[in-house]
C-alpha positions in Angstrom: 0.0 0.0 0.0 1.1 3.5 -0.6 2.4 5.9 1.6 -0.5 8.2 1.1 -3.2 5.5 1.9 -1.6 5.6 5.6 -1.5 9.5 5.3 -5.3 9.3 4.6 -6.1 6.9 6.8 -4.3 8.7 9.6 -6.5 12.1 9.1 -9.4 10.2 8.9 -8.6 8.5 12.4 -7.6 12.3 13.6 -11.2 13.8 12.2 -13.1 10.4 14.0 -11.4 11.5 17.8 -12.7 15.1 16.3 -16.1 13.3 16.8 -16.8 14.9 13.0 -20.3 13.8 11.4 -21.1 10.8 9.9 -21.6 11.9 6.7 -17.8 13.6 6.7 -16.7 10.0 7.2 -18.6 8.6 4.8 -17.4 10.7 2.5 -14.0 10.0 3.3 -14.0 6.7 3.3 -15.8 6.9 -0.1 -12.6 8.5 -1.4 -10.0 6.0 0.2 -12.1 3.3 -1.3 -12.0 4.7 -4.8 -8.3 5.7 -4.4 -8.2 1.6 -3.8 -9.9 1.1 -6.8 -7.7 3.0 -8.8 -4.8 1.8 -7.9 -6.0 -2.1 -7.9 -6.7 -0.6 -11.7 -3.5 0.8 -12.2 -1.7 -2.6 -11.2 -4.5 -4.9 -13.7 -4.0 -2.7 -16.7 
């Protein structure tokens, strides 16, 4: 995994003790899983 998916996940861990809303996380996660995508892409093509 890249160094930037533990970057991400990091500040996402940082905004959750931030006790941020739901739908912030949602969205967030939503972008780390199509980052995942991507790069599971990347590597098949």
């Amino acid at each position: 995994m890249s160094k930037n998916f533990f970057l991400i996940l990091q500040l996402q861990i940082a905004l959750d003790e931030r006790g941020l809303t739901s739908l912030v996380r949602k969205q967030i996660t939503l972008k780390l899983v199509n980052a995942k995508c991507y790069i599971c892409k990347k590597k098949l093509s």
